[in-house]
C-alpha positions in Angstrom: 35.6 7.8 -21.2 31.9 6.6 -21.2 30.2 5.9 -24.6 27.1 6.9 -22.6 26.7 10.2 -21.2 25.7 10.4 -17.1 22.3 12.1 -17.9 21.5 9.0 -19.5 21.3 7.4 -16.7 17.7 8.1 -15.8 16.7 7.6 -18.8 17.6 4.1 -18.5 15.9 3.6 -15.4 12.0 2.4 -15.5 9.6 3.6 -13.0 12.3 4.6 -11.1 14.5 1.3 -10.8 17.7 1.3 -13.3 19.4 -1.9 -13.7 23.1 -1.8 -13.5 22.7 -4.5 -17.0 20.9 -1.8 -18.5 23.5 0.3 -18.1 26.2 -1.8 -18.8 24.8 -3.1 -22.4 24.8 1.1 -23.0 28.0 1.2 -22.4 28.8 2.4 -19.1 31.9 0.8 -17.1 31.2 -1.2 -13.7 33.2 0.4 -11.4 32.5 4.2 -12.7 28.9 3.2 -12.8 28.6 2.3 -9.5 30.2 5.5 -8.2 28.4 7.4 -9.8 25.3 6.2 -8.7 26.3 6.5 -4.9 27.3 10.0 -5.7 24.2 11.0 -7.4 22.3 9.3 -4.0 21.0 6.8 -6.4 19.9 3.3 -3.6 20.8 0.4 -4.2 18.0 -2.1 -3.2 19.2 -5.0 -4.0 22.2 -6.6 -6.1 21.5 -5.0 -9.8 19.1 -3.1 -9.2 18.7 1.1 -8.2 16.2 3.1 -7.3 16.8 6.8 -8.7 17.2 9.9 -6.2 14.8 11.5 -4.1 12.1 8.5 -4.3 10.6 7.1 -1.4 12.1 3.2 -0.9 8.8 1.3 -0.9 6.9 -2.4 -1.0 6.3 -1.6 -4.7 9.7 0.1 -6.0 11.0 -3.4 -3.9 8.8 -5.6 -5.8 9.0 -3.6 -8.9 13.2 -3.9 -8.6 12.9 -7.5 -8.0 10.7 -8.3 -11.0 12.6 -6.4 -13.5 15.2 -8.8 -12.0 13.5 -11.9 -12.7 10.4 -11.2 -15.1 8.7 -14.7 -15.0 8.3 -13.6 -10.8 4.4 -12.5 -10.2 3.3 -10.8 -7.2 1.4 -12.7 -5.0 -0.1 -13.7 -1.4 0.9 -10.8 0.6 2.8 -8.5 -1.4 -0.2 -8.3 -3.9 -2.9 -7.9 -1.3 -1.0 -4.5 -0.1 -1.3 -3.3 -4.0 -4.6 -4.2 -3.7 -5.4 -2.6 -0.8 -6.4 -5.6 0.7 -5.8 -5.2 4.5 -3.4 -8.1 5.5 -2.4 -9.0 9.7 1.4 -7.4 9.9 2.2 -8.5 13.6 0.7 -10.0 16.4 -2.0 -12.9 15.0 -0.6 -15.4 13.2 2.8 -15.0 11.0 5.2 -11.9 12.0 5.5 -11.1 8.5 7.4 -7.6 7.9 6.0 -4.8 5.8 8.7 -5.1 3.8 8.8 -8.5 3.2 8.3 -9.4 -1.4 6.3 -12.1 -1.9 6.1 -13.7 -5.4 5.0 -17.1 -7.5 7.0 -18.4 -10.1 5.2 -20.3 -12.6 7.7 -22.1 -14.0 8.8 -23.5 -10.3 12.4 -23.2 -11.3 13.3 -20.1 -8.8 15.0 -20.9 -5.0 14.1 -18.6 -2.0 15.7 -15.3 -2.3 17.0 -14.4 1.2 15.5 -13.0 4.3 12.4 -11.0 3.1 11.6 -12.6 0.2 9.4 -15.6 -0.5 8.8 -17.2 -3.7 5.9 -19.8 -4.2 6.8 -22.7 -6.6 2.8 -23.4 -8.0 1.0 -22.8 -11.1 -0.6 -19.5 -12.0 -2.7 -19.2 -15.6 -2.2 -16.3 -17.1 -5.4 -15.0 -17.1 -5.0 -14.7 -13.3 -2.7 -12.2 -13.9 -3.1 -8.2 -14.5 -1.1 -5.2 -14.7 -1.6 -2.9 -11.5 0.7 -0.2 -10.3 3.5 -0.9 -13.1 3.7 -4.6 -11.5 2.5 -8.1 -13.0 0.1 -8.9 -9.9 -2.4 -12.3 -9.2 -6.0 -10.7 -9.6 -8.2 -10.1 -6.2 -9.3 -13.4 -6.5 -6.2 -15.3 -7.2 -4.4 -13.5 -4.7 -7.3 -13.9 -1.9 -7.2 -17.9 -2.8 -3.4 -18.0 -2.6 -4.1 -16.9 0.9 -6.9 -19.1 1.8 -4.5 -21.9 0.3 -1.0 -20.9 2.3 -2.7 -19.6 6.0 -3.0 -19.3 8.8 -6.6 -18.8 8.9 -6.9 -15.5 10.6 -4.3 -13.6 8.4 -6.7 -15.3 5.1 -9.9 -14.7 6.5 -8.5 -10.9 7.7 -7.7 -10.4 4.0 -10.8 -12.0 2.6 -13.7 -9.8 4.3 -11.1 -6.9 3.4 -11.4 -7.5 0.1 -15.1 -8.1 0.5 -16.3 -4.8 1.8 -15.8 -1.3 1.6 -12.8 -0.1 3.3 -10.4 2.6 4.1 -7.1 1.3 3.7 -3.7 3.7 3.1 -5.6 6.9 3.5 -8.3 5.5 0.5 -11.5 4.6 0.7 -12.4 1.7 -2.0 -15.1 -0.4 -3.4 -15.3 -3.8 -2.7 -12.9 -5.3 -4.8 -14.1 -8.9 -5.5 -17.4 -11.3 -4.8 -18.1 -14.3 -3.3 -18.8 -15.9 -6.3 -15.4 -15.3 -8.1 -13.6 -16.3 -4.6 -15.0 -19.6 -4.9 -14.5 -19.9 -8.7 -10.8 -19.1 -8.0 -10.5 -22.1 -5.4 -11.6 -24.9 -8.1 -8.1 -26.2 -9.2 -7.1 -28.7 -7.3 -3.4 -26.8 -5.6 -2.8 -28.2 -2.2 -4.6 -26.8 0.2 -7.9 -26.0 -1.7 -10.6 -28.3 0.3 -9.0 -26.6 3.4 -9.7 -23.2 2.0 -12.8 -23.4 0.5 -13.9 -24.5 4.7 -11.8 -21.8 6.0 -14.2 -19.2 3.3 -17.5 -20.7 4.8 -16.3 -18.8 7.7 -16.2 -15.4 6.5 -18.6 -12.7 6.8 -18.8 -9.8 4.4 -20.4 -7.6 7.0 -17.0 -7.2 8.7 -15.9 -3.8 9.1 -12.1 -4.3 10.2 -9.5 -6.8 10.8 -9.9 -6.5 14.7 -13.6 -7.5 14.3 -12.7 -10.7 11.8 -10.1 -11.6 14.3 -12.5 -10.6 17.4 -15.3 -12.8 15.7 -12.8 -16.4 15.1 -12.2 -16.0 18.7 -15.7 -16.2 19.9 -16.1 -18.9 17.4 -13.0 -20.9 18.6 -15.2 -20.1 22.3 -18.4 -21.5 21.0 -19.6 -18.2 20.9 -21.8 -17.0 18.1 -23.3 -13.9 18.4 -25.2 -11.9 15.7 -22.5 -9.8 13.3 -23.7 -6.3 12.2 -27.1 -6.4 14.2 -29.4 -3.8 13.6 -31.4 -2.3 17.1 -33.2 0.1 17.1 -33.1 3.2 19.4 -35.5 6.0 20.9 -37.0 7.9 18.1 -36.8 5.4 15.7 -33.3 5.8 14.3 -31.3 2.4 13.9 -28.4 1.3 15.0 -25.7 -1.5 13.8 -23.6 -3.2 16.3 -20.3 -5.2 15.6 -21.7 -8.3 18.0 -24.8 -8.8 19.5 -26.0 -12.0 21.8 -29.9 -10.7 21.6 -31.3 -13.3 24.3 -29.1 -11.5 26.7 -29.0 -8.1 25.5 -25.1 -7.7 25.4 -23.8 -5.6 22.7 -20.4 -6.1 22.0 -18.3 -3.6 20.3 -14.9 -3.9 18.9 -12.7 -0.3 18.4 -9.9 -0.5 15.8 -6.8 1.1 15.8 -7.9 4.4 14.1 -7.9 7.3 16.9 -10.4 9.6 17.5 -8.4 12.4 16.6 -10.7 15.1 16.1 -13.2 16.8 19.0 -16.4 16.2 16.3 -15.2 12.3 16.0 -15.0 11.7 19.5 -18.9 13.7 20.2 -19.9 11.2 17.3 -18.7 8.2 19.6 -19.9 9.3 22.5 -22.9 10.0 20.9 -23.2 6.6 19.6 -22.5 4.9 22.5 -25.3 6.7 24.7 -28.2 6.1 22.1 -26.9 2.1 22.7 -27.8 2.5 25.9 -30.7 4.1 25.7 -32.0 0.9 23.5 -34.3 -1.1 25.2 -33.1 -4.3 22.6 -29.8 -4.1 25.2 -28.8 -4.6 28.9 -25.5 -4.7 28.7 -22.8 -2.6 26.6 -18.6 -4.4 26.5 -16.1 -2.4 24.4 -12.8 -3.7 23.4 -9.6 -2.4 21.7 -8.0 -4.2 18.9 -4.8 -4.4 21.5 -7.7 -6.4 23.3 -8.6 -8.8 20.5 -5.2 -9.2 18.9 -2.5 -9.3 22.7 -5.4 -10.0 25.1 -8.4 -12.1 23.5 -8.3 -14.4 27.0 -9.4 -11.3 29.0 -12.0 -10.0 26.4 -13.4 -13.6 26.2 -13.9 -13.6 30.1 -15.8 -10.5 30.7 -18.2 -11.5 27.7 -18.8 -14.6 29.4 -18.9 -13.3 33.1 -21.7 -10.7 31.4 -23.3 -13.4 29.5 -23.9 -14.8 33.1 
């Protein structure tokens, strides 16, 4: 017989995770416990760890389980740019890094990698970089957008910096900006390996960016010697202005650069084609190229030839 009764069992859990030591220390029995969490359709995410019925397995009940686990583990890198909402490359550009993978920093560089999906940084982190958001202990925007700049590749960094920079729609929600230039730089002053690196890679970024397929579409044309104008404003018949993503004015080629959101509705697509006819109709521009982000990110060869061929 238990010394715990089973409805006690979720009251032992926080934010959804229950730690079988938790249960254990209230008196419940290892083997019975563990059956009757598989029959209650508890999940098991990891060795010690459950996450209660009827919840949704995600990155944060993952990183949540893994941190009641170990509570000296922060969340870092790429794990706390998703809390964030800080738009991070998944697949494709740089690292093939699954959504699922937990990425942490241990301060007191004692912890050893965890197993496939999970990364732990041995390097210091001052407390006053870190902050409570969404029940987790997470590196602040900065923090996290220098631990970036610090670890690479460029393009994933520089992808989550301008992210983190403007104002974006990420997850279904449209947020602020969520840091400044200022505090990006201020976070890259102690000397952790990597910094003079970083701080050359953030010269690079431009806050105008308005997704990761124009950041990445823009360090190509760089990497090409190309340097067009970012967010260049034209004006069009009647006076109304205009913004394009890339614009080489001397030869009047707009370039624009189409993420991965679909036009789904009939008004969204009228505004588009809209949009693309006043270009046109500019006399600032000759020449119009449009390119999907399966352009920039699988074929950025092809989309670098037809901006030179119409460069002439």
């Amino acid at each position: 017989m238990q010394s715990a009764e089973w409805g006690e069992l979720a009251t032992l859990a926080e934010d959804g995770v229950l730690l079988t030591s938790r249960a254990l220390a209230a008196g419940w029995s290892r083997v019975p416990l563990s059956r009757r969490l598989s029959a209650e359709g508890w999940t098991r995410v990891r060795n010690g760890a459950w996450v209660e019925p009827g919840r949704e397995v995600d990155v944060r009940l993952r990183l949540k389980a893994f941190q009641l686990l170990e509570p000296r583990l922060v969340v870092s890198h790429r794990s706390a740019a998703r809390i964030w909402r800080i738009e991070v490359l998944d697949t494709g550009v740089g690292r093939q890094v699954p959504k699922t993978e937990a990425e942490f920093t241990d301060p007191e560089r004692t912890s050893q990698q965890r197993g496939p999906g999970v990364r732990v940084h041995r390097i210091p982190v001052a407390e006053a970089d870190v902050v409570q958001q969404a029940g987790l202990r997470v590196t602040d925007v900065p923090r996290t957008l220098a631990d970036l700049l610090r670890a690479g590749p460029r393009d994933d960094a520089l992808v989550a910096v301008e992210s983190a920079l403007g104002y974006r729609s990420v997850d279904g929600v449209r947020r602020p900006p969520l840091t400044t230039w200022a505090a990006l730089s201020i976070s890259l002053e102690p000397p952790l390996r990597g910094a003079t690196r970083a701080r050359q890679w953030l010269r690079l970024a431009d806050r105008g960016a308005g997704s990761p397929a124009e950041t990445v579409a823009r360090l190509r044309m760089l990497d090409a010697g190309l340097r067009p104008e970012t967010q260049a404003e034209i004006h069009i018949p009647g006076g109304r202005r205009r913004f394009l993503d890339f614009f080489f004015r001397r030869a009047g080629l707009a370039v624009e650069i189409e993420g991965y959101a679909y036009h789904g509705t009939r008004e969204a697509h009228r505004r588009d084609i809209t949009r693309f006819n006043d270009l046109l109709r500019s006399p600032q521009i000759r020449t119009v190229l449009r390119f999907t982000a399966e352009d920039v990110f699988h074929h950025p060869t092809h989309m670098l030839t037809q901006i030179r061929a119409a460069l002439g």
